[in-house]
C-alpha positions as CSV (number, residue, x, y, z in Angstrom):
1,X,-5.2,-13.6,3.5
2,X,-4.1,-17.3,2.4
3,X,-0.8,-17.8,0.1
4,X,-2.2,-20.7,-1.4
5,X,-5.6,-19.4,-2.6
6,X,-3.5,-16.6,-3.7
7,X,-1.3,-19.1,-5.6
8,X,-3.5,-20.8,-7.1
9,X,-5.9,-17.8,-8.3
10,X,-2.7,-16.6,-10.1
11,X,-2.2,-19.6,-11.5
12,X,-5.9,-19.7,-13.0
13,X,-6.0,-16.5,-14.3
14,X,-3.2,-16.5,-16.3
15,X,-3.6,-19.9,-17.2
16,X,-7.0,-18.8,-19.0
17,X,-7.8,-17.2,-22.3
18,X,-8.8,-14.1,-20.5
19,X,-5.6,-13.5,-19.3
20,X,-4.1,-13.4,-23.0
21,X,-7.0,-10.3,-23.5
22,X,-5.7,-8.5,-20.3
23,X,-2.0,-8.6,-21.8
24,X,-3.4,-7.8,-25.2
25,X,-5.7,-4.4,-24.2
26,X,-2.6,-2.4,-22.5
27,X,-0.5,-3.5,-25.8
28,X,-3.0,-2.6,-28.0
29,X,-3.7,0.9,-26.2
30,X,0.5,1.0,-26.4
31,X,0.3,1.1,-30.1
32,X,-2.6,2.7,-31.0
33,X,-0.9,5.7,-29.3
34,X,2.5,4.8,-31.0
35,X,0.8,4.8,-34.2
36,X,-0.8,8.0,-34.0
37,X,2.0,9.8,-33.2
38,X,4.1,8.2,-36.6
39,X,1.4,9.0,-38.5
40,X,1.0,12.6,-37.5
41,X,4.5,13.4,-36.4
42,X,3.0,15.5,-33.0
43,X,2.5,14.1,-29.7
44,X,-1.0,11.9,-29.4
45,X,-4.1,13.6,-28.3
46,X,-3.8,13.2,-23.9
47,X,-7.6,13.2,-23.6
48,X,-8.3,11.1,-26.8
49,X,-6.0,7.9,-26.1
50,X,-4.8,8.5,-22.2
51,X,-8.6,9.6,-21.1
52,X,-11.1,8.4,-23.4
53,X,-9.5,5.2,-24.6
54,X,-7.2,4.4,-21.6
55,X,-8.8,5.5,-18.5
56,X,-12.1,5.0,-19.7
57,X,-11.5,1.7,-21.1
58,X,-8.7,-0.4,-20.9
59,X,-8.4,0.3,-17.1
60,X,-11.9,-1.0,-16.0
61,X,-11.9,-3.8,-19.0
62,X,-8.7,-5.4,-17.1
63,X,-10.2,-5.2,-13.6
64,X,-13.3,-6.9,-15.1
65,X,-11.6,-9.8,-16.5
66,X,-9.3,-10.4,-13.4
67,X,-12.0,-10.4,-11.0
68,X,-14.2,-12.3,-12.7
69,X,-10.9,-14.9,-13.8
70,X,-10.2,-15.6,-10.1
71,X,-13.5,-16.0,-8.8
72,X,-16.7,-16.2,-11.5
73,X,-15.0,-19.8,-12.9
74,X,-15.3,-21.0,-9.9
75,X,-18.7,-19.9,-8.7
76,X,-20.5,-20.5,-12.6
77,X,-19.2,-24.6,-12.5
78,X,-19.4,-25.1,-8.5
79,X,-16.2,-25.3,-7.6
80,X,-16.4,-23.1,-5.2
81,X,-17.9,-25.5,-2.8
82,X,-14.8,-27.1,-2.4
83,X,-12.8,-24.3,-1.7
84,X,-15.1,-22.7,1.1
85,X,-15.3,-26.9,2.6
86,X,-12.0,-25.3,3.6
87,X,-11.5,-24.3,7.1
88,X,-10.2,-21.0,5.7
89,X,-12.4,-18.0,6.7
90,X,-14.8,-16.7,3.7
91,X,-13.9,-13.1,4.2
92,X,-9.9,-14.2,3.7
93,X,-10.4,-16.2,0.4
94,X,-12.5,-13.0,-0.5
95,X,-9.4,-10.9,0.4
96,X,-6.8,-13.5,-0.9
97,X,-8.5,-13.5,-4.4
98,X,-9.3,-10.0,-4.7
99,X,-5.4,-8.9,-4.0
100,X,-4.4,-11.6,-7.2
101,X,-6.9,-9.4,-9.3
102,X,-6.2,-6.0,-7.9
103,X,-2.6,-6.7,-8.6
104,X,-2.7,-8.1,-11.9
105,X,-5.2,-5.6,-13.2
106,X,-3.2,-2.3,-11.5
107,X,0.2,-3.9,-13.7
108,X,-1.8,-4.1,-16.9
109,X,-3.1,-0.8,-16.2
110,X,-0.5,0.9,-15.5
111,X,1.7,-0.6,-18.1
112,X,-0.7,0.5,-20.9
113,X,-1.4,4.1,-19.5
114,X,2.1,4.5,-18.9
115,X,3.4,3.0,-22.1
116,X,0.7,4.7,-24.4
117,X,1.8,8.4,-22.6
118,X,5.6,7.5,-23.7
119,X,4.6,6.3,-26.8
120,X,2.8,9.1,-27.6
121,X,5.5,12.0,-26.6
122,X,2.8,13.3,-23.7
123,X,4.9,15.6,-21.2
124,X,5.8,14.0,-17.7
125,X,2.5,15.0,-15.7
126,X,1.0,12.4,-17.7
127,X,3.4,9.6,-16.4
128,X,1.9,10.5,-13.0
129,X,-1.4,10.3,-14.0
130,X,-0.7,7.1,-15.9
131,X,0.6,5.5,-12.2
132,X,-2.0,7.3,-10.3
133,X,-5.4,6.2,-12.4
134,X,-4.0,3.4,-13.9
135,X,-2.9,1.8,-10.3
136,X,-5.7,3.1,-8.4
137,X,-8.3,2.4,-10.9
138,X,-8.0,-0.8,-11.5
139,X,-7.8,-1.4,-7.9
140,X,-11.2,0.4,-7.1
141,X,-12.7,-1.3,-10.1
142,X,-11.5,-4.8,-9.0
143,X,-12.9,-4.3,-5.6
144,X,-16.4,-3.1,-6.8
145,X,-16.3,-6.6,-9.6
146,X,-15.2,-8.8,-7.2
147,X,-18.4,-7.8,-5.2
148,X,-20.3,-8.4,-8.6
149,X,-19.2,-11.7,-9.6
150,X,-19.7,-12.9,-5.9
151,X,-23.1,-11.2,-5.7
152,X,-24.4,-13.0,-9.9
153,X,-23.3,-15.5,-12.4
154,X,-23.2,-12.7,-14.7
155,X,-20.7,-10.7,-13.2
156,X,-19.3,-10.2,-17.0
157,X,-22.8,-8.3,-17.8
158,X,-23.3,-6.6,-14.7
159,X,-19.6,-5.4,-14.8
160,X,-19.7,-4.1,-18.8
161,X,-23.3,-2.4,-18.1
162,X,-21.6,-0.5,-15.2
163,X,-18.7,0.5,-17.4
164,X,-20.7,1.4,-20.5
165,X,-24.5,2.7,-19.3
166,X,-23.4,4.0,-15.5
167,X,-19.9,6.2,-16.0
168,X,-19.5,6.7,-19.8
169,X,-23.1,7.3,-20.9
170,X,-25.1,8.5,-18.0
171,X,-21.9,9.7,-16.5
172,X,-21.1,12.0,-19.5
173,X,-24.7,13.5,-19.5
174,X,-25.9,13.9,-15.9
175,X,-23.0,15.1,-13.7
176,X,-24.5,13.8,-11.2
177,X,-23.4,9.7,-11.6
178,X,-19.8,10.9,-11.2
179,X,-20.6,10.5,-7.4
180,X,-20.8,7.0,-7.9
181,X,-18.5,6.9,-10.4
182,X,-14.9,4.5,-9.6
183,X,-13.3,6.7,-13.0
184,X,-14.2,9.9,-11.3
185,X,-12.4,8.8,-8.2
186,X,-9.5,7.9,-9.8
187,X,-9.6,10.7,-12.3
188,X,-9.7,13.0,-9.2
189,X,-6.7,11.8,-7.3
190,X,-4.6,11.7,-10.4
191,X,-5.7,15.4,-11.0
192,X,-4.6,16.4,-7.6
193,X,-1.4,14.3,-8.2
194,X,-0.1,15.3,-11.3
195,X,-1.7,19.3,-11.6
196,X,-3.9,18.1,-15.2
197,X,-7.1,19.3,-16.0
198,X,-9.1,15.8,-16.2
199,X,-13.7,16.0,-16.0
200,X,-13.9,15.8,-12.2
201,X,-13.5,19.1,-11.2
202,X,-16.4,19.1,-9.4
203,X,-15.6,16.2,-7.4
204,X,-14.0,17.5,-4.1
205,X,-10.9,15.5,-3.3
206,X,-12.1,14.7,0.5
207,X,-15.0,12.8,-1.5
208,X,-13.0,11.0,-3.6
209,X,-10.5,9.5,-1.1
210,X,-13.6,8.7,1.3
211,X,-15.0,6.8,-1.0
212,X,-12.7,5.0,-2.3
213,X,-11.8,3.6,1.1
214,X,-15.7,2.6,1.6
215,X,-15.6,1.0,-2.0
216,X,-12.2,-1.1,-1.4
217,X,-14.1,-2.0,2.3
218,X,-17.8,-2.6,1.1
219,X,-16.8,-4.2,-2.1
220,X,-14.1,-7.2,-0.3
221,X,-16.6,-7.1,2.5
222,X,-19.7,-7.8,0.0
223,X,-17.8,-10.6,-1.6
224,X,-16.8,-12.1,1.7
225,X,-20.0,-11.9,2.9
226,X,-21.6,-13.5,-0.5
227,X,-19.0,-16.6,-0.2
228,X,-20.3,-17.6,3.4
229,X,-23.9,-16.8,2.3
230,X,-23.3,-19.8,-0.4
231,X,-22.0,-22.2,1.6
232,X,-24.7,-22.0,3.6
233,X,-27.5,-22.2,0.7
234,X,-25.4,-24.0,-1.5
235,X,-27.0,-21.5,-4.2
236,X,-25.4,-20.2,-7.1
């Protein structure tokens, strides 16, 4: 990894627009459970606003936007070119970038998960499942957009037709897409973790930690490999 590329990809993404909409999601999960709890006086629903609007949402929307804020700028106006004329080895700008995102996108999501869970009275199970998915999640999530927005132009697209067609409607009706599903992975460590009852429980845990490894691998790998491959074409 390189501390400058690191440095500066920081300094981009939170520089952009984007990165006001990755503060704003975790703040806006924060109050939404905050306001449902005033309103009804009880504790907030742990599968509505935690699951369904947290885990399901926020977390992979935040990872989206940070992979794609350190690395699709650069690759939709060129820029990139520049950057790889370096003699800095493709596969450690790859990794240098992805850590920036991963980081930045496990804070957000944790901070939401964990702030919404407080917010909404849930019991202290839900704190570990708040670290747990929210931390490993987005970093999963970053790996397999990084690899996107290397791989297209439209990283954006590809990465919110994952989210919405792949896990949450072809996930919810054939079980069978949770096997390549980043939320079920998460969702399965955090139920092993914190002892909740979350959809995965189908999903061995061996499976879940295997693949995660082969995700965070392939998906840094992919984009390294992508970065040489367009230095040598000088495609898009």
């Amino acid at each position: 990894m390189n501390l400058t590329i690191m440095r500066l990809a920081l300094q981009a993404l939170v520089g952009q627009r984007r990165g006001l909409v990755i503060l704003a999601l975790p703040v806006l999960l924060i109050a939404l459970a905050g306001v449902l709890r005033a309103l009804t006086g009880e504790p907030v629903s742990a599968n509505a606003v935690v699951v369904e609007v947290g885990i399901a949402l926020v977390v992979p929307l935040v990872a989206l936007l940070a992979a794609n804020g350190v690395l699709g700028p650069e690759i939709d106006d060129g820029s990139v070119v520049y950057l790889l004329s370096t003699p800095v080895s493709r596969y450690a700008v790859a990794a240098s970038k992805f850590v920036v995102a991963a980081g930045v996108a496990a804070v957000a999501a944790v901070t939401g998960l964990l702030g919404a869970t407080l917010a909404g009275g849930l019991s202290g199970r839900w704190v570990v499942v708040s670290v747990v998915v929210g931390a490993g999640g987005a970093v999963l999530y970053t790996a397999l957009f990084s690899a996107i927005a290397a791989a297209t132009r439209h990283g954006m697209i590809a990465g919110l037709v994952y989210v919405t067609v792949v896990e949450s409607l072809l996930g919810r009706f054939l079980s069978g897409f949770r096997y390549v599903s980043v939320r079920a992975f998460a969702e399965r460590l955090g139920e092993v973790a914190a002892d909740v009852d979350l959809p995965v429980s189908d999903l061995s845990t061996t499976y879940a930690v295997i693949a995660s490894l082969v995700l965070l691998v392939v998906g840094v790998g992919a984009a390294g490999w992508r970065l040489a491959r367009f230095q040598l074409k000088g495609d898009e």
